[in-house]
C-alpha positions, 0 to 999 in steps of 0.5 A: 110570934108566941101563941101568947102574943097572937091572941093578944094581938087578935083581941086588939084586932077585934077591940081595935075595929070594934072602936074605929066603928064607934069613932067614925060614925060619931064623927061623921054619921051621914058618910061612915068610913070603912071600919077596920076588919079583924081578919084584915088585921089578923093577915097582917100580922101574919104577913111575914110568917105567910110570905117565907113559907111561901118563898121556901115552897117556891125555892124548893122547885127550883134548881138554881136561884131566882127573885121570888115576890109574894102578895098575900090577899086578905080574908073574906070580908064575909067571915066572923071568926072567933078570937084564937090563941093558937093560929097555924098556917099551911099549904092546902093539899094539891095547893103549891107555893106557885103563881095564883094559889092559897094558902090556909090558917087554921084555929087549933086552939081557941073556944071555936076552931075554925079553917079558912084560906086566903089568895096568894100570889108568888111570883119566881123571877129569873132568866127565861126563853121568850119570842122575839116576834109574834110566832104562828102555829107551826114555826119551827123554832130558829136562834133568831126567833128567841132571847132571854128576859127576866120573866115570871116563870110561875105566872101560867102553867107549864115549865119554862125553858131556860136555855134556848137550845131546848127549844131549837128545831121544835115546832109549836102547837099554837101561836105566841105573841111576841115576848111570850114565855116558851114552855114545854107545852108549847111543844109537842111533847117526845118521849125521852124513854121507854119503860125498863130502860136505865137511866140517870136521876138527878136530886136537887134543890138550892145549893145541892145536886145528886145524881144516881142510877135508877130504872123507868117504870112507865114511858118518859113522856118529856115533862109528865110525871114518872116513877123510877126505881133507884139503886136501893130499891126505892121508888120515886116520882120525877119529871123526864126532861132529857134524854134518859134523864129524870128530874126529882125534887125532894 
């Protein structure tokens, strides 16, 4: 959509409401319906710009494919923003595309800038660990006490375990009701590495796969951060998921 055509858009919006009010209280004074809100028109209209943004922030942490559903929220009702010519979305810093989040917009060209944020869900659907039974704190994980169900892997914090062998022999550090989504920080957490130790970074991202030498700078903790120095010298931050591997996301 044009800068043009937003703020045509927008001015119907603002136009649109403002008539809608006039209509439904001649029309039923004593019980006036809800009048349409600019802003609630303003999301819509940006509704699948917001959403692919969304999915190509999802997509980008993962490494292999999964169903991602997103539900844009609506503005503060509270709100009364100026007419825009020019609306840009972005992602907050320290917002990821990921489960409960929000996503901003932004006035850059307009008589009265303005900068507000609405919620967001994204959903990820994929193939995932799950308890077959209620498990108390301290069961040491068996095959019998897992299966694999199509699950919202974003839907608490915590990375997921795809592959029942990553939980096998582990004990958990709290209780899991049946059905539940193992993470890692159901586990106690092993280090996989010590500091100035060499070890394999694998790159990846949808349809691609890279895999280079580097050197840990701190301890790799199994799924907290850490940087690692690759062959050309340069440094970057990953994830320690297995035994002197480390996982980046570019």
């Amino acid at each position: 959509m044009t800068a043009l055509h937003l703020a045509f858009a927008w001015g119907l919006a603002v136009a649109g409401a403002a008539q809608a009010q006039v209509q439904v209280s001649a029309q039923v004074p004593s019980n006036p319906a809800p009048a349409a809100r600019p802003g609630d028109t303003l999301v819509t209209l940006l509704a699948p710009q917001l959403e692919k943004m969304a999915r190509e922030g999802a997509a980008q942490a993962l490494s292999q494919p999964a169903r991602i559903e997103v539900q844009v929220g609506q503005l503060d009702p509270r709100l009364k923003l100026a007419p825009c010519d020019k609306i840009e979305p972005y992602l907050p810093a320290h917002q990821a595309a990921w489960g409960r989040t929000r996503i901003g917009l932004r006035c850059v060209q307009g008589t009265r800038l303005w900068n507000v944020s609405l919620p967001m869900t994204v959903q990820v659907w994929m193939k995932a660990v799950v308890t077959t039974a209620a498990l108390p704190m301290g069961t040491t994980l068996e095959a019998r006490h897992l299966t694999l169900a199509e699950v919202d892997i974003a839907a608490e914090p915590g990375v997921a375990l795809l592959k029942p062998s990553q939980a096998l022999g582990r004990s958990l550090v709290r209780s899991l009701p049946a059905g539940d989504t193992l993470r890692q920080s159901d586990f106690k957490a092993r280090q996989w590495f010590a500091a100035g130790e060499n070890v394999k970074v694998v790159a990846s991202g949808p349809g691609w796969r890279v895999v280079t030498e580097g050197q840990a700078l701190s301890a790799g903790i199994e799924g907290m951060p850490v940087k690692v120095k690759v062959e050309s010298g340069r440094l970057l931050q990953g994830r320690a998921v297995a035994d002197r591997e480390v996982e980046v996301m570019l």
